[in-house]
DOFI-815107 format. One record per atom (N, C-alpha, C): x, y, z; residue in one letter. Coordinates in steps of 0.2 Angstrom, whole numbers, padded with zeros to 4 digits, always signed. Each point is the difference from the previous one (the first is absolute). Example, Ala and Ser with C-alpha at 12.3 -4.5 7.8 and 13.67 -1.06 7.14 Angstrom:
+0066-0028+0039A/-0004+0006+0000A/+0004+0006+0000A/-0002+0005-0004S/+0004+0006+0001S/-0004+0005+0003S/
END
This chain:
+0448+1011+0197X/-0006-0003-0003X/-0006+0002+0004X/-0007+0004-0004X/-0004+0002+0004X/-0004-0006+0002X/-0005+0002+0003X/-0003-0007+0005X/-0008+0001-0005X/-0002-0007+0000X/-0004-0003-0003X/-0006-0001+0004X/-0006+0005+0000X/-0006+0000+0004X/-0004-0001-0001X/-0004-0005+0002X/-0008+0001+0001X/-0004+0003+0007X/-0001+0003-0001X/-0006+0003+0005X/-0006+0001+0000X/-0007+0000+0005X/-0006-0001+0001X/-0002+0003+0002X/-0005+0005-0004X/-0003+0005+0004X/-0007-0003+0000X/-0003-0001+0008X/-0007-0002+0002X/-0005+0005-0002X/+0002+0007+0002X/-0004+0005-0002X/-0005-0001+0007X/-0007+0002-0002X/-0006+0001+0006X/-0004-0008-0001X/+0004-0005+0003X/-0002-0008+0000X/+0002-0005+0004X/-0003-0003+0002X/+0002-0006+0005X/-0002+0003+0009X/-0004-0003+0003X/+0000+0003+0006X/+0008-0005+0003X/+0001+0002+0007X/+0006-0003+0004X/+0001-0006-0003X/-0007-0003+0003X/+0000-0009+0000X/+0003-0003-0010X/-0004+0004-0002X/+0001-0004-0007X/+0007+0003-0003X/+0002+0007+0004X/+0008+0002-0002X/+0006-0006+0004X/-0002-0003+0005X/+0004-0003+0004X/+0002-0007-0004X/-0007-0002-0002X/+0000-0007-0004X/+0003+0000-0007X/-0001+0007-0002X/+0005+0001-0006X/+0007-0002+0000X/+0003+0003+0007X/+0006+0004-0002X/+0002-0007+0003X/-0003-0006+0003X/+0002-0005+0004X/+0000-0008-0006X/-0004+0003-0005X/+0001-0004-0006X/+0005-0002-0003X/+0002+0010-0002X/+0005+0001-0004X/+0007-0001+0004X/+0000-0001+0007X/+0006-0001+0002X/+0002-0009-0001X/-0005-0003+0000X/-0002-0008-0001X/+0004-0001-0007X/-0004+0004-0005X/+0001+0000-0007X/+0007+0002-0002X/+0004+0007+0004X/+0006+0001-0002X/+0007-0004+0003X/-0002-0005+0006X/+0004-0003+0004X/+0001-0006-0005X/-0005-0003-0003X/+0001-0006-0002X/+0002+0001-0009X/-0001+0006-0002X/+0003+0002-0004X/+0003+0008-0004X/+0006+0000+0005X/+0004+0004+0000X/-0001+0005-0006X/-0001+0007-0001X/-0001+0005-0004X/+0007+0003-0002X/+0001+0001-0006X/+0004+0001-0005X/+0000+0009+0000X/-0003+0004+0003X/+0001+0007+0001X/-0003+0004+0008X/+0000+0003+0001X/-0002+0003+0007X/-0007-0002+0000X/-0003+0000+0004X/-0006+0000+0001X/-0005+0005+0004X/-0004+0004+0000X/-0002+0005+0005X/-0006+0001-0001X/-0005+0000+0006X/-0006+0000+0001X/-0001+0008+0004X/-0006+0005-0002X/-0002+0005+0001X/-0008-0002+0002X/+0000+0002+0006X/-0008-0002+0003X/-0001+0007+0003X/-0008-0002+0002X/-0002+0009+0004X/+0003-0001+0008X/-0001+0005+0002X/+0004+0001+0006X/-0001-0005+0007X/-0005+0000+0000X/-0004-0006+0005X/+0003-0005-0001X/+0003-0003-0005X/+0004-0007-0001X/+0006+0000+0002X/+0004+0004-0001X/+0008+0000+0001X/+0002-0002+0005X/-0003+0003+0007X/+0005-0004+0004X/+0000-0007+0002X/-0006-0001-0002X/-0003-0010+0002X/+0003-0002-0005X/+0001+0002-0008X/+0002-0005-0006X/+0008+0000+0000X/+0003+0007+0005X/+0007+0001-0002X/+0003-0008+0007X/-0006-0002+0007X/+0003-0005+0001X/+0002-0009-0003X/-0008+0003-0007X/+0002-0005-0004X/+0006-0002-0006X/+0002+0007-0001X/+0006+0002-0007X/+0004+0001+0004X/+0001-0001+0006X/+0007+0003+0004X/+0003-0007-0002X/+0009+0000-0002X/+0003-0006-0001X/-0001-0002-0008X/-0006+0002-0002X/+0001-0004-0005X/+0000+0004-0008X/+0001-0005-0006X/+0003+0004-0005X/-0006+0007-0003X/-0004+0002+0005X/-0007+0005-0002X/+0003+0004+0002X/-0002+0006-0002X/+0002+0009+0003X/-0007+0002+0001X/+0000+0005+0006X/-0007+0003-0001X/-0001+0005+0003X/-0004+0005-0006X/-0002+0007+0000X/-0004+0000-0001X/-0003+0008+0005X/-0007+0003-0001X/+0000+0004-0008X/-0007+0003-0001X/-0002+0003-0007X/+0000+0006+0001X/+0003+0004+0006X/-0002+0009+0000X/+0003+0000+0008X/+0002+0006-0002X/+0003+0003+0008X/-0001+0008-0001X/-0001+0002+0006X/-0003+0009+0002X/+0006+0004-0001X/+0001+0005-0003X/+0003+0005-0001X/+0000+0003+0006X/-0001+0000+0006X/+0003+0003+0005X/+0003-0005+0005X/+0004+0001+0004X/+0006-0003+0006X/-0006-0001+0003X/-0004+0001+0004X/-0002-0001+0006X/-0006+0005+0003X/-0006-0001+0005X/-0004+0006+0001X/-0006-0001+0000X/-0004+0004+0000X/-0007+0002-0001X/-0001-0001-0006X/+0000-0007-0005X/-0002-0002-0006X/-0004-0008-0001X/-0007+0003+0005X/-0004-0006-0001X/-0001-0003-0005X/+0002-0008+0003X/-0002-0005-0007X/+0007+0000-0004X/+0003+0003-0001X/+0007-0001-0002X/+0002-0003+0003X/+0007-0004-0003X/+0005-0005-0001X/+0007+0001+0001X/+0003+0002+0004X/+0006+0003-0001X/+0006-0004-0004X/+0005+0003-0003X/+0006-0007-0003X/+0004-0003+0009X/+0000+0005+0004X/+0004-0003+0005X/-0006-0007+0004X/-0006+0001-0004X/-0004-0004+0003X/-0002-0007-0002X/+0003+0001-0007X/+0001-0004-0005X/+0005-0004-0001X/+0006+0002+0005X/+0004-0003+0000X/+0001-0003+0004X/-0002+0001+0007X/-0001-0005+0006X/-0003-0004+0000X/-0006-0002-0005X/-0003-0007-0002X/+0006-0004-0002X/+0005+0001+0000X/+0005-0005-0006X/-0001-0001-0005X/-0003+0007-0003X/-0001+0001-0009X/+0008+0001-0001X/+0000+0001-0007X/+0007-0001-0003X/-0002+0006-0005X/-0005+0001-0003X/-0002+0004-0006X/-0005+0004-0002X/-0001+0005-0004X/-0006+0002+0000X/-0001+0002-0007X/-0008+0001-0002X/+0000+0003-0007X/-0003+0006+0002X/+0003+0004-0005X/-0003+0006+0001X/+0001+0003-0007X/-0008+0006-0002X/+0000+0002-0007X/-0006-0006-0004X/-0003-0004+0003X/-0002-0004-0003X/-0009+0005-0003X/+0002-0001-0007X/-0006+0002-0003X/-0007+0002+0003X/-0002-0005+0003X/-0007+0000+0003X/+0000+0006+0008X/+0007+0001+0001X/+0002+0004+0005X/-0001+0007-0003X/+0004+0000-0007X/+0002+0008-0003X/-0009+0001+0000X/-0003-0003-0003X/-0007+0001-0005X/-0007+0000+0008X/+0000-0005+0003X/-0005+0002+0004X/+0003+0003+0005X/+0006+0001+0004X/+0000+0005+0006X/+0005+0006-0002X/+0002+0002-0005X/+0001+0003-0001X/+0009+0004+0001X/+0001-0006-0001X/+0009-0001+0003X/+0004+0005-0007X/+0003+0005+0005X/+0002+0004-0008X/+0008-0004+0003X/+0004+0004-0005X/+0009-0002-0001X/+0003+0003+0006X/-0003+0007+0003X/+0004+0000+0007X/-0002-0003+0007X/-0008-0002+0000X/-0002-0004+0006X/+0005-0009-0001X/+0003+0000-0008X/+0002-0005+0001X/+0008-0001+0000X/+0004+0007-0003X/+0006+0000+0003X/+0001-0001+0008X/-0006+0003+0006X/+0001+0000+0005X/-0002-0006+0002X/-0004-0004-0001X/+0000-0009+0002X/+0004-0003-0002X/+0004+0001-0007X/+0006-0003-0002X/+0007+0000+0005X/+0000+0007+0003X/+0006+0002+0004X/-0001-0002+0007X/-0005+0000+0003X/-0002-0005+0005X/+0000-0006+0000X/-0002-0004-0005X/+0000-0008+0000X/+0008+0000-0001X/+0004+0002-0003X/+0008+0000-0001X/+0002+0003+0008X/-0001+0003+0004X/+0001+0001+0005X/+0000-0004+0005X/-0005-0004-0001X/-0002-0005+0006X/+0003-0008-0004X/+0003+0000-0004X/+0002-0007-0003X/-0002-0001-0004X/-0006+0000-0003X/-0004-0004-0004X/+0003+0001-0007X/-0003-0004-0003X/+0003-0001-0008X/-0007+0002-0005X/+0001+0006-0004X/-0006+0003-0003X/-0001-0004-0006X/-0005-0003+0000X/-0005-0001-0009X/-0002+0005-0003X/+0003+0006-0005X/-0004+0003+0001X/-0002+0000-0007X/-0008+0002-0002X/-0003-0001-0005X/-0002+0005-0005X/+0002-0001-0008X/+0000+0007-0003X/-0006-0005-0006X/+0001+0003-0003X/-0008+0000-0008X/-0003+0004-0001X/-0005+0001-0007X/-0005+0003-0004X/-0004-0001+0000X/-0005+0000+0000X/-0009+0002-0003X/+0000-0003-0005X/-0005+0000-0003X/-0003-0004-0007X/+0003+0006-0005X/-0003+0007+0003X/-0001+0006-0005X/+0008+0003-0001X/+0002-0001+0004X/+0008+0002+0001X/+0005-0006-0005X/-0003-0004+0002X/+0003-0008-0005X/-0003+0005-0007X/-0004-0001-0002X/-0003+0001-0007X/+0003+0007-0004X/-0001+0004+0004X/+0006+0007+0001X/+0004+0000-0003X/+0006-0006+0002X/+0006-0002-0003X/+0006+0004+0008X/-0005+0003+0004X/+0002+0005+0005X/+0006-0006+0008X/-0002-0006-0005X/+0001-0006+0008X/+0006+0001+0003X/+0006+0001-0007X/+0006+0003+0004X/+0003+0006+0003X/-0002+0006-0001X/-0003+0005+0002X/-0002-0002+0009X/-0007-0003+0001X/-0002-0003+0007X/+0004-0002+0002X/+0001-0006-0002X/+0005-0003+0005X/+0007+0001+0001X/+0003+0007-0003X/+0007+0002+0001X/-0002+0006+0002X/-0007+0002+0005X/+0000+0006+0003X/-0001-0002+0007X/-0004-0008-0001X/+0000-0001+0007X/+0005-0002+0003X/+0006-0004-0004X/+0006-0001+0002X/+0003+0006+0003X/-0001+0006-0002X/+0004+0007+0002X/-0002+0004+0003X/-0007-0003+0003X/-0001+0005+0005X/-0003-0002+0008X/+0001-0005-0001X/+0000-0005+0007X/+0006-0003+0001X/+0006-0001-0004X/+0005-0003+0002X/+0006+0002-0003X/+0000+0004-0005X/+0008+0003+0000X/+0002+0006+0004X/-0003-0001+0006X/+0004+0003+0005X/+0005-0005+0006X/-0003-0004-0003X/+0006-0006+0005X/+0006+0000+0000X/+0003-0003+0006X/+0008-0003-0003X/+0001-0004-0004X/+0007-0002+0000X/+0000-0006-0005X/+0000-0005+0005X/+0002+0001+0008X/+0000-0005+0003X/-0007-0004+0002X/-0006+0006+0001X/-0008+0000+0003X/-0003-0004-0009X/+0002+0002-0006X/-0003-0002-0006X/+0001-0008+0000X/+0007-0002+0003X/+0001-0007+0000X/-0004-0004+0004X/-0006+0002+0004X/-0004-0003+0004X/-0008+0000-0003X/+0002+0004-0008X/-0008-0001-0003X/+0000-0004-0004X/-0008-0003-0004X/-0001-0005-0005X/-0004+0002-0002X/-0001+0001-0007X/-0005+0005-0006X/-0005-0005-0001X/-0004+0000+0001X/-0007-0002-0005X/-0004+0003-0006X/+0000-0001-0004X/-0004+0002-0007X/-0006-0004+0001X/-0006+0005+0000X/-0006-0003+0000X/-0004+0005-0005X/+0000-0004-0006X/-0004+0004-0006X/-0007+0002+0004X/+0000+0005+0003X/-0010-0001+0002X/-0004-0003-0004X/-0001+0001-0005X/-0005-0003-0004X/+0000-0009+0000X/+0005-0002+0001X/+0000-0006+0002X/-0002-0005+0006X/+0000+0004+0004X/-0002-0003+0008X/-0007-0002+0001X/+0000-0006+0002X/-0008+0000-0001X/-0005-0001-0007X/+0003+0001-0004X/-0006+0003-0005X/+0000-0007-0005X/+0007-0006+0001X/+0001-0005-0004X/+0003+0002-0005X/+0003+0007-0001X/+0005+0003-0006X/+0005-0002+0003X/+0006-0004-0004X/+0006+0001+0002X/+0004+0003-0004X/+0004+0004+0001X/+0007+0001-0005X/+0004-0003-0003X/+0001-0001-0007X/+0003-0004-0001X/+0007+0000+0002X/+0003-0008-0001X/+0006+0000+0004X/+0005+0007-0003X/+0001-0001-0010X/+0004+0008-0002X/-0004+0007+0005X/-0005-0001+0001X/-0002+0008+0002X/+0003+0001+0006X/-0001-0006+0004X/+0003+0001+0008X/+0008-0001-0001X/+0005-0002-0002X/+0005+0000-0003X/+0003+0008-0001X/-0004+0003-0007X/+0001+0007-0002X/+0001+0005+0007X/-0004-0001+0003X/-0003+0004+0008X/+0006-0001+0005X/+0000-0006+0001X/+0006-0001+0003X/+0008+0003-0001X/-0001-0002-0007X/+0009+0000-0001X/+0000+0012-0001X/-0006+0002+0000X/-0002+0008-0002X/+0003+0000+0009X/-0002-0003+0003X/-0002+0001+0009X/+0008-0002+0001X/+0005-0004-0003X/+0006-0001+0005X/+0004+0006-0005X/-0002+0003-0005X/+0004+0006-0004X/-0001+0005+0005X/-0005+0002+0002X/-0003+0004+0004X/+0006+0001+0006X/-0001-0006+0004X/+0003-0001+0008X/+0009+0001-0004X/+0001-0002-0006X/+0005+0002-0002X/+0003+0006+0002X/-0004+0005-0003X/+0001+0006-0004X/+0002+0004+0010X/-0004-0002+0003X/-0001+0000+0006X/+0005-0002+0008X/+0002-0004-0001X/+0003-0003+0004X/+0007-0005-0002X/+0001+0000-0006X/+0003-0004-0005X/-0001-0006+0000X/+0006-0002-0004X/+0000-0008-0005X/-0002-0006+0005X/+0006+0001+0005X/-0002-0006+0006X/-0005+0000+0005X/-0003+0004-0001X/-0007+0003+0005X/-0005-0005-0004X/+0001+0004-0006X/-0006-0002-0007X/-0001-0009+0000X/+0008-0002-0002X/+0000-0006+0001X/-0002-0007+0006X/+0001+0006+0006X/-0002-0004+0008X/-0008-0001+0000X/-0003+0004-0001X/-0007+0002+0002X/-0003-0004-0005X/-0004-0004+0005X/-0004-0006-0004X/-0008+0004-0001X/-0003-0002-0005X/-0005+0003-0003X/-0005-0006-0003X/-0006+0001+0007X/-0009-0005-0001X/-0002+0003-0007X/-0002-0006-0002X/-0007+0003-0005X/-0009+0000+0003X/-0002+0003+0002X/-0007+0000+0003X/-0005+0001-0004X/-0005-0005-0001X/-0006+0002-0005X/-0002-0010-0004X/-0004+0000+0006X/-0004-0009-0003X/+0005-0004-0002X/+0007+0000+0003X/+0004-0004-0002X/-0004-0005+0005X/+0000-0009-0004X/-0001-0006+0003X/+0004-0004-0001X/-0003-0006+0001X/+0006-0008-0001X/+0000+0001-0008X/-0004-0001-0002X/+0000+0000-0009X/+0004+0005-0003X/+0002+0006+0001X/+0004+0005-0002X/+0005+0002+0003X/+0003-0002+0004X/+0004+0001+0004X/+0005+0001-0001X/+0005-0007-0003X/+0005-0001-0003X/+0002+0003-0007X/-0004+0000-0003X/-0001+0005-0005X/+0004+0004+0003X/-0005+0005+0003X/+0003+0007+0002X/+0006+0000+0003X/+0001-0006+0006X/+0006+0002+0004X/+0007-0001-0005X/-0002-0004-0008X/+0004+0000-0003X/+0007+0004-0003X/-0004+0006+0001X/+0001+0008-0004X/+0008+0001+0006X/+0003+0002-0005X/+0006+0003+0005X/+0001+0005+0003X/-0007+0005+0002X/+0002+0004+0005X/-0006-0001+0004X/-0004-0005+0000X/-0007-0002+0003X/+0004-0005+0007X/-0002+0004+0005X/+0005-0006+0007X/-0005-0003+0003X/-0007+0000-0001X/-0006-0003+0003X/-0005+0004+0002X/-0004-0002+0003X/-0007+0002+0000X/-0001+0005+0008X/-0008+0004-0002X/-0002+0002+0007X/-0007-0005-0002X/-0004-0005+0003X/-0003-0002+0000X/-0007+0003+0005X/-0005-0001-0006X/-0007+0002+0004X/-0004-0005+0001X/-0004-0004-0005X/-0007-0004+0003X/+0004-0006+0001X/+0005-0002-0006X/+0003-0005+0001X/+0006-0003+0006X/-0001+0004+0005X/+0004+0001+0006X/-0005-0004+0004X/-0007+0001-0001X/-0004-0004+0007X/-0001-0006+0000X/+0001-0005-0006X/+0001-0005-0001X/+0006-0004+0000X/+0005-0004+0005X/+0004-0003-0001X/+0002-0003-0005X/-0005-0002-0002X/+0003-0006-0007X/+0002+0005-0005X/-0005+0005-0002X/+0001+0006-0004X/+0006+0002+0001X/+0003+0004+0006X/+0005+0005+0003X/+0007-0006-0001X/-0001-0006+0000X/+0006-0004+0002X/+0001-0001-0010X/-0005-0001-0002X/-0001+0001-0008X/+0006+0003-0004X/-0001+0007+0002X/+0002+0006-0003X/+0011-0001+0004X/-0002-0002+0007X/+0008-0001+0002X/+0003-0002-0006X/-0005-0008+0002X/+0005-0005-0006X/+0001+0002-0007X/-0004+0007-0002X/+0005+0001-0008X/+0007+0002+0002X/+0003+0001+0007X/+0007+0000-0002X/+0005-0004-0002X/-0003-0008+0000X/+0002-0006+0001X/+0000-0001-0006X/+0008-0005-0002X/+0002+0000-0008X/-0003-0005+0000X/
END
């Protein structure tokens, strides 16, 4: 039975203090009412190891949003995964759109963050999608089944059982477009043929796959309806508890 995720990505928001009050909320919030799917929170680096004292124990997981492509060194300002995982992080995303597009993360600087965050423990988010132009195209499955093969179908079968796909239509992030729930569906159930073709049936069938892209409380359940939609990577709606707890509870019958 794959596992049933919501995750939150902060992105570039919250200093320490308003990140600690968050993640001290939501532990308030999910203590007095137990969540029905995994829960995991993705903050910037300067939070993890003060928030992992607040998540440690309890039903939260918590990952950073990007880890360095090299082990170790002469790499100012970098993040290492071994560094990332002495926080008592659990997770990371990596490939996330805003990554490919503004610094310039091609599929091999990200097979090589993939195979270190796998090396150090961590459990990868990693994040595939299209453009508007590529969507219009008709070009999206094409995308997203090259990024699937060129940053990860070199793994094992054992190393790929420590990944979870996220589908983030770019054009919907931010912009207030969402995908509709059949679009993200079609995408998805294209994406577990893929990992099929790939790693087979039981791979395809394990590996839980977010929908990324303006999902909120109001559409939520919607989408996580879809039977190959396993939940969310959440952006603006992650920095509000009532919001982020919102979108939990569409797992709830």
């Amino acid at each position: 039975m794959r596992k049933k995720i919501v995750a939150g990505n902060w992105k570039m928001n919250l200093n320490l203090q308003e990140g600690v009050a968050l993640a001290t909320e939501l532990k308030a919030a999910l203590a007095a009412d137990k969540p029905n799917c995994d829960v995991v929170i993705c903050t910037p680096f300067i939070h993890l190891a003060t928030v992992a004292g607040i998540t440690e124990g309890t039903v939260i997981g918590l990952g950073a949003e990007n880890c360095a492509d090299k082990e170790k060194g002469a790499y100012t300002g970098e993040v290492s995964a071994a560094q990332v995982k002495s926080t008592g992080a659990q997770y990371v995303i990596l490939g996330h759109s805003e990554r490919r597009a503004y610094y310039g993360e091609t599929p091999e600087i990200l097979k090589e963050k993939v195979n270190l965050a796998l090396a150090n423990g961590l459990k990868v988010i990693f994040c595939i999608g299209e453009v508007l132009e590529e969507r219009e195209a008709g070009k999206q499955n094409e995308v997203v089944g090259g990024q699937l093969a060129d940053s990860l179908f070199d793994l094992t079968d054992e190393q790929f059982a420590n990944i979870i796909l996220a589908y983030e239509p770019v054009w919907a992030i931010g912009t207030g477009k969402t995908a509709t729930a059949e679009q993200a569906q079609d995408m998805h159930e294209f994406i577990r043929g893929v990992i099929a073709g790939r790693f087979g049936e039981a791979a395809a069938e394990n590996v839980s796959i977010l929908y990324g892209g303006s999902c909120k409380p109001s559409n939520a359940k919607e989408i996580f309806s879809k039977p190959d939609v396993d939940g969310g990577l959440i952006g603006g709606a992650a920095l509000k508890c009532a919001d982020f707890k919102g979108i939990i509870d569409a797992w709830k019958d």
